[in-house]
C-alpha beads as a LAMMPS data file, in Angstrom:
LAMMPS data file: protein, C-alpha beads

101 atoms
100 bonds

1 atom types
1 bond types

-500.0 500.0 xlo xhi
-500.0 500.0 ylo yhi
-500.0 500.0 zlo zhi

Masses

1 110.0

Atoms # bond

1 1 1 11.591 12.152 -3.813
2 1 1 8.086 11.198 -4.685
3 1 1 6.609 7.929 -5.782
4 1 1 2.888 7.406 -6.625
5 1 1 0.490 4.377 -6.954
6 1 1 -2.814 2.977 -7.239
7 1 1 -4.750 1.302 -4.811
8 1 1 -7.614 -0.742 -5.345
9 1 1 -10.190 -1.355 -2.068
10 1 1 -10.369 -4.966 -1.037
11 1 1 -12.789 -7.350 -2.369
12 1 1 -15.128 -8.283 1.035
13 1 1 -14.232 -11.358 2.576
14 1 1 -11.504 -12.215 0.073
15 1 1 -8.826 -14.526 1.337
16 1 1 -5.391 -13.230 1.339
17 1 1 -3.571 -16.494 -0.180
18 1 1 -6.324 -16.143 -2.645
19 1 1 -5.528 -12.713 -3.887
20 1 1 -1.731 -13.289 -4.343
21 1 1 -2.323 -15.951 -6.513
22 1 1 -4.139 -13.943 -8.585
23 1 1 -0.947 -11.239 -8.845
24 1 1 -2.397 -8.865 -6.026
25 1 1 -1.037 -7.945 -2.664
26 1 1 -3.095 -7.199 0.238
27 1 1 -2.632 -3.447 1.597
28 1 1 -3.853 -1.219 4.235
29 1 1 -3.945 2.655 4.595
30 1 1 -3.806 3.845 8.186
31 1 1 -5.113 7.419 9.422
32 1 1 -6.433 8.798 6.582
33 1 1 -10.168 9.309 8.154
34 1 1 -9.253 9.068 11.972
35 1 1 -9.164 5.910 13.366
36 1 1 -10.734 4.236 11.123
37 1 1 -8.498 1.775 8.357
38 1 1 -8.975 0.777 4.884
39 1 1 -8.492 -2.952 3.344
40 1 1 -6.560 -2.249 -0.401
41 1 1 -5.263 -4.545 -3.024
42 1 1 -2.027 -3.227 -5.379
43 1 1 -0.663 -5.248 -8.417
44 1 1 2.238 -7.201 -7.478
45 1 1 4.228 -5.768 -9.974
46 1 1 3.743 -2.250 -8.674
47 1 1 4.390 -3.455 -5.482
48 1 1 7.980 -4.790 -6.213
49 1 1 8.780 -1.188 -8.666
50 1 1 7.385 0.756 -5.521
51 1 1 10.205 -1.054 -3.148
52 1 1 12.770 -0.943 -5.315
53 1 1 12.198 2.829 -5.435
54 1 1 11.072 3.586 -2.035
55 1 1 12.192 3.125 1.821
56 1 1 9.878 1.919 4.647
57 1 1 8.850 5.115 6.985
58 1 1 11.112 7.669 4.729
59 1 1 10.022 7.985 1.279
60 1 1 6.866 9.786 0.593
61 1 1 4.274 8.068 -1.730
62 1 1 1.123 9.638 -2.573
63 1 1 -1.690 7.152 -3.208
64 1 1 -4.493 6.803 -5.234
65 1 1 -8.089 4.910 -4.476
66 1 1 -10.075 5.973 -7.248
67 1 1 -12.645 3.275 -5.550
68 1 1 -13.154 5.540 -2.607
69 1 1 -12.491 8.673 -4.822
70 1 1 -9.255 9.593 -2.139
71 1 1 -5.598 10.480 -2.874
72 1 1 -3.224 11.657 -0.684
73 1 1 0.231 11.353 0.836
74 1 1 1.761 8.500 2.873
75 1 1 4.846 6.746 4.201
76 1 1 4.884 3.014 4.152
77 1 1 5.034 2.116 7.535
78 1 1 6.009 -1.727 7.334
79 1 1 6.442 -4.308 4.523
80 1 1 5.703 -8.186 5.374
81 1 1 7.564 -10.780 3.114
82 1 1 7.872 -14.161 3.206
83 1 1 10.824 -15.383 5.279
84 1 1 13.008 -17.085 2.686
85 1 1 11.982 -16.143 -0.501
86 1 1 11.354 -12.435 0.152
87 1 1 8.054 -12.139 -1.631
88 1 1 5.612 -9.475 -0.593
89 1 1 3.006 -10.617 1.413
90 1 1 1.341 -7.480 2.703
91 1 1 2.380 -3.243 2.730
92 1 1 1.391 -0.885 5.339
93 1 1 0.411 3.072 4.455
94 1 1 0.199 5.690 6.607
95 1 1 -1.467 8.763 5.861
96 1 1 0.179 12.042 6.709
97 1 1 0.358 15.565 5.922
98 1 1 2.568 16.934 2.972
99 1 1 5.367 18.002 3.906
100 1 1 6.152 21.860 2.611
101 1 1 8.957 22.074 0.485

Bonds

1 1 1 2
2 1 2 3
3 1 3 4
4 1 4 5
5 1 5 6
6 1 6 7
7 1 7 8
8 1 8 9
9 1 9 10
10 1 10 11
11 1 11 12
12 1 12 13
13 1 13 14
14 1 14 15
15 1 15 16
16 1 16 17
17 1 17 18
18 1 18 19
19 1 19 20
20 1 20 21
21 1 21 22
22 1 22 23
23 1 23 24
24 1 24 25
25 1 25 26
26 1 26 27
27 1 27 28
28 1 28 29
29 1 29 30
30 1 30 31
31 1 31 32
32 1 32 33
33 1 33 34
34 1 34 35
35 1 35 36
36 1 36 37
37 1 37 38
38 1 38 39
39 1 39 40
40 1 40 41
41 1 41 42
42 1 42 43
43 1 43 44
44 1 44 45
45 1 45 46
46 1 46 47
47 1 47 48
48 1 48 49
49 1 49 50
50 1 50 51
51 1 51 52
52 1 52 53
53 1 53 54
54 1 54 55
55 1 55 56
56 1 56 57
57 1 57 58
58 1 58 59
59 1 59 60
60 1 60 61
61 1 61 62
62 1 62 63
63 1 63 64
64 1 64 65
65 1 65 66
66 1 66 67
67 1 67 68
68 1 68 69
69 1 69 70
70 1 70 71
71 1 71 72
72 1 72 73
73 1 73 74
74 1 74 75
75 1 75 76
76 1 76 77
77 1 77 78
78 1 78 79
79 1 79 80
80 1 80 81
81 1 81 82
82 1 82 83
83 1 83 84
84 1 84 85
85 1 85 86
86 1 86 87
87 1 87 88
88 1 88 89
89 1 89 90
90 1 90 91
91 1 91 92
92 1 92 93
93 1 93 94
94 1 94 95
95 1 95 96
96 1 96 97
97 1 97 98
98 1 98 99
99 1 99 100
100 1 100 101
């Protein structure tokens, strides 16, 4: 199964509390160019439908930047929530190849 969402790049020094009040979750895509990383924002709504239907390092989800004109496949490699009330507070992506069916 095969979930898909879009990414916005991260405002330059924007402040993390900051951005979840505004609805937004702070993201980051991992080994898509290399080394190098990428800061993203996702709607905190399609943050909570993409958990519900997706499982941390096992579901593929193919993301979309149209900021940086990239999509590609991932696996989210770790979700950070808030100790007691289980809010999102930050998703990990990591790039990798599609797997052939």
């Amino acid at each position: 199964m095969s979930v898909t969402i879009e990414c916005q790049k991260r405002p330059e020094m924007s402040k993390s509390g900051a951005l979840r009040r505004e609805g937004l979750i702070p993201a980051n895509l991992y080994g898509h160019d290399g080394a190098n990383s990428v800061h993203l924002v996702i709607k905190r709504k399609e943050a909570e439908t993409l958990l519900r239907h997706a499982a941390a390092n096992k579901t593929i989800v193919e993301v979309n930047i149209p900021d940086l004109s990239w999509q590609g496949t991932t696996v989210i490699r770790e979700v950070q929530t808030h100790p007691w009330k289980g809010t999102i507070y930050h998703l990990s992506f990591f790039a990798v190849d599609k797997p052939e069916d």
